[in-house]
N, C-alpha and C positions, 0 to 999 in steps of 0.2 A: 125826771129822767136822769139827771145829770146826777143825784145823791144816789140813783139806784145802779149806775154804771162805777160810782166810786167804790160803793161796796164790794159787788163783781172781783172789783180789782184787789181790794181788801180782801176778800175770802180766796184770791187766788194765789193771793202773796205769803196769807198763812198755810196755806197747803205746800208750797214753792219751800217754806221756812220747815216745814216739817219734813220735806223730802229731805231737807237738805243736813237736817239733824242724825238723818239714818231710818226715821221711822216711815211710814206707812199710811198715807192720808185715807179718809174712809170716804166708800162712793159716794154720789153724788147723793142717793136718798140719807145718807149718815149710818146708815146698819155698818158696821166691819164684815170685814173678810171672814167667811169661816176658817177654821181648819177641819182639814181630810180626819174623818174618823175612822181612825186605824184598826182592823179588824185582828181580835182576840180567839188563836187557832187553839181548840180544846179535844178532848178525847171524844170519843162517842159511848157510853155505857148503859146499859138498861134504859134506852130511851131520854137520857139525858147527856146533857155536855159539862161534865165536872173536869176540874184540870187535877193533873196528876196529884196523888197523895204527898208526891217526893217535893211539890212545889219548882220541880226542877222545867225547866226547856233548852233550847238550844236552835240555833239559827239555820235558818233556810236560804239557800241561794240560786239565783237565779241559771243557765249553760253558761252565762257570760262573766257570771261570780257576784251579782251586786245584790245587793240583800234584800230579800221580797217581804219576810216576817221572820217570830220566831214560834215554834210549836212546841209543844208539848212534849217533854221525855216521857214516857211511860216507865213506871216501876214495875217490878216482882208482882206486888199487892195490888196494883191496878189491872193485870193481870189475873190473879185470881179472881177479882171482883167482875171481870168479865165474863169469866167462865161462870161463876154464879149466875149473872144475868143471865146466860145463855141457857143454862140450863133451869133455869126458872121457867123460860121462854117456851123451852122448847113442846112440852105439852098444848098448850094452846094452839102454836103455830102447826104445829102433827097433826094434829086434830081435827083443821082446818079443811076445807073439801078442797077437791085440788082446782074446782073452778075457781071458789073464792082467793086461793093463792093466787092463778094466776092472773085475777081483777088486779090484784095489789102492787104485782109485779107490773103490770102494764100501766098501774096511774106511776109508778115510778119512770115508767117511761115519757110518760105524759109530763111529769115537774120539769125531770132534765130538759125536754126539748123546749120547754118553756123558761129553760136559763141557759140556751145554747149558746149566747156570746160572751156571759160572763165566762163557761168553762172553756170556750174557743179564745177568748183572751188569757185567761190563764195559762192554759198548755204551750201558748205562742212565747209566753215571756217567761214559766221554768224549764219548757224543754227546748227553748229556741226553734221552733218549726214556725215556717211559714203562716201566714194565715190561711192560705188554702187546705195545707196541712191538719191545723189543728179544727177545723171545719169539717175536715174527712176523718179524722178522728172521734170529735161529738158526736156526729152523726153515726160512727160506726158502734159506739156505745147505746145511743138509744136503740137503734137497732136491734142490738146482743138484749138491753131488757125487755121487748118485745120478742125478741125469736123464744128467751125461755121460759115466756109468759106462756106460750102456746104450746109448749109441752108439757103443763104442770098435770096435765087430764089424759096424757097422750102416754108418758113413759111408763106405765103401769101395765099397758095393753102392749105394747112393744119388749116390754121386758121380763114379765111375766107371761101367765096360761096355764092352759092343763096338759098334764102328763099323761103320757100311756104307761101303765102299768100292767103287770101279769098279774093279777087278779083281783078281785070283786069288792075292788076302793076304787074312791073319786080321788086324784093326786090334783092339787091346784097350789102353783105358786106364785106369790105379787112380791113387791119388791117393796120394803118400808125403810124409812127416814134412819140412820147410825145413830144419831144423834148430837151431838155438839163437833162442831169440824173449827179447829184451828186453822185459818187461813195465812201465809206467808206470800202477800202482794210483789205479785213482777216489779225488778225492783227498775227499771227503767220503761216501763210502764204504765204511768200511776194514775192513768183514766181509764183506757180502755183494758189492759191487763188485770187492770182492778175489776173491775164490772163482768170479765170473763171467769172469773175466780170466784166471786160472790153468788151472780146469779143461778147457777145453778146447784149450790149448796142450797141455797133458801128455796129454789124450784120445786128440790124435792122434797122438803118439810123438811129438813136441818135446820140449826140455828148454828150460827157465825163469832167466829171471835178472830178477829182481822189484824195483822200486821202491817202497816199503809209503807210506803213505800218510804224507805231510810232519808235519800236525800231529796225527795221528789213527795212532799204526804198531803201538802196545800190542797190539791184535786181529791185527795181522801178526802178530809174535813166537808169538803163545800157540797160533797157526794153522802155525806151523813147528813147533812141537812136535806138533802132531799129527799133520803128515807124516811127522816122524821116527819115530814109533810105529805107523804104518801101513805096513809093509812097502815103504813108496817106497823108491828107493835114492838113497843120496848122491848129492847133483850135480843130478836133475832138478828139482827147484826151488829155489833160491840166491835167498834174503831180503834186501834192504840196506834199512837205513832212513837219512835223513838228508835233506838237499837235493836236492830236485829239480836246480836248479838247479848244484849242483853235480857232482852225479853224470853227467846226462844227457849232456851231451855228450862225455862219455867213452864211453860204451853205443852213443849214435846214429851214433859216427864209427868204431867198433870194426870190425877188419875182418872176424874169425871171429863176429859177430854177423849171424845172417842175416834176420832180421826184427823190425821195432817195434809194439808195440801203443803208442798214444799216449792211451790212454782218459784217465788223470791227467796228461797232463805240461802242461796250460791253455793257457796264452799262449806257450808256449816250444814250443810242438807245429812252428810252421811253421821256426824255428831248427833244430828236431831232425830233420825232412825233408827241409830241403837240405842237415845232417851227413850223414845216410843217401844219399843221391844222392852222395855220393860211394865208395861201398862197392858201390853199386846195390844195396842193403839195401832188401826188400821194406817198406811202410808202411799199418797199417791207422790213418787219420787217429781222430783224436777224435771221438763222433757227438751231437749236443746230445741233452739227457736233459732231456723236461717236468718240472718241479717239482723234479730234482736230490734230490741224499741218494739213502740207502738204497730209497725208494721206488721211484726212477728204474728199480731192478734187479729189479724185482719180480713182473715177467714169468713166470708159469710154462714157458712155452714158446719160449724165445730161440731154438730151431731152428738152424740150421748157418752163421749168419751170421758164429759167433767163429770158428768153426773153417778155412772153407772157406780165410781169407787165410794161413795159416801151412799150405798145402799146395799140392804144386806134381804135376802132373801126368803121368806116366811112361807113353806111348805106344810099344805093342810091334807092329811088323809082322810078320808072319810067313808064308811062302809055303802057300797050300792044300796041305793034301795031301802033305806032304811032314813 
């Protein structure tokens, strides 16, 4: 007993000598400390997470300034490369019955709400909101991909029909998919703004080419991973984070980009609609939001007002009777 009590005090003394050196004794089973594996924020394109061509990034910070990660600048060419994806995409996703869309849209609602604390921790520490806050935010996202789950079979009979005409044709019109929509994310709401912008461009068989929010894009990324686990398929939504500024008027002047949402792109909105005027590139303008942030988006019931601009109208005549 007496040699096994000496030791004790021997192994406590070399621990005691190590603190005291500056280093760092290891538990008591002998394994070390891990360290925290710090997570590497990438684009989202065609289904994959490649980091910008430019190699470039740049830092993120938290309402309070301390540094949470750094993401990804998107380039010109990552940009293109998007639009490509997208419109690679966009056939299959079209084509797609609008039930099976909106199964796809609602397991996306199903991933999120099964990572609702990771994205309820997140939104607490970059956009400084409470926890209660950022809880009624999660929540107000899965919601939004659920609410436009349930219109993907719906807006075709509310938006379309048949016509009366003055003579002896059947007139019948539905409303189909634009095609490729440039997305420009609220830039001070970069969960639920984002998810308000997105889901009902892919609702209605569009595919996506996304601008994540400038100094807020963390919540983008972590929201590409849950498409990617959602049975979506590569290509219909394509994530860039980086400058507005810099990215935009490559998107806005693009000529296989068939329409722009402008909800984030600020001050640069009337620059980006006369790039688009020259493509004849459809534009849903920016629309002021009382009181701004996440709030602004908090609308249970935004109704068909995202959706109706990224659809164009396909009228069929047909002779009676015949």
């Amino acid at each position: 007993m007496a040699e096994r009590r000496s030791t004790g005090k021997a192994g406590r003394g070399a621990a005691e000598a190590a603190e005291g050196r500056g280093g760092s004794a290891a538990p008591a089973s002998g394994v070390p400390a891990r360290l925290a594996v710090r997570k590497t924020y990438k684009l989202y394109v065609g289904g994959a997470f490649p980091r910008s061509e430019s190699g470039r990034s740049y830092p993120v910070t938290s309402s309070s300034g301390e540094h949470l990660a750094n993401a990804s600048l998107a380039s010109r060419k990552d940009a293109r490369d998007a639009v490509t994806a997208a419109r690679k995409a966009f056939g299959g996703w079209s084509s797609r019955t609008a039930y099976n869309r909106g199964q796809v849209l609602y397991r996306v609602a199903e991933v999120l709400e099964g990572r609702r604390e990771q994205f309820a921790a997140q939104a607490a520490a970059a956009q400084g909101l409470s926890r209660a806050d950022a809880d009624r935010v999660v929540s107000a996202a899965v919601d939004r991909w659920v609410y436009y789950a349930g219109w993907t079979d719906k807006f075709a009979q509310v938006l379309g029909g048949a016509n009366p005409v003055a003579g002896p044709f059947y007139n019948h019109s539905a409303p189909e998919p634009t095609g490729v929509v440039a997305v420009f994310a609220p830039q001070d709401a970069p969960l639920l703004g984002l998810t308000s912008v997105i889901a009902p461009v892919v609702a209605t068989g569009n595919t996506a080419v996304v601008v994540a929010s400038e100094s807020a894009p963390l919540a983008a990324v972590d929201l590409a991973e849950v498409l990617a686990t959602s049975d979506l398929p590569g290509g219909v939504v394509n994530l860039l984070t980086g400058r507005v500024g810099e990215i935009g008027p490559h998107l806005a002047s693009h000529a296989d980009v068939n329409a722009l949402d402008l909800a984030g792109s600020g001050e640069l909105a009337v620059e980006f609609e006369r790039a688009a005027a020259t493509t004849l590139t459809r534009v849903l303008r920016p629309r002021p939001a009382p009181g701004g942030g996440e709030d602004a988006w908090l609308d249970p019931d935004p109704g068909t007002s995202r959706m109706t601009p990224f659809l164009e109208t396909k009228t069929v005549w047909h002779p009676v009777g015949v």
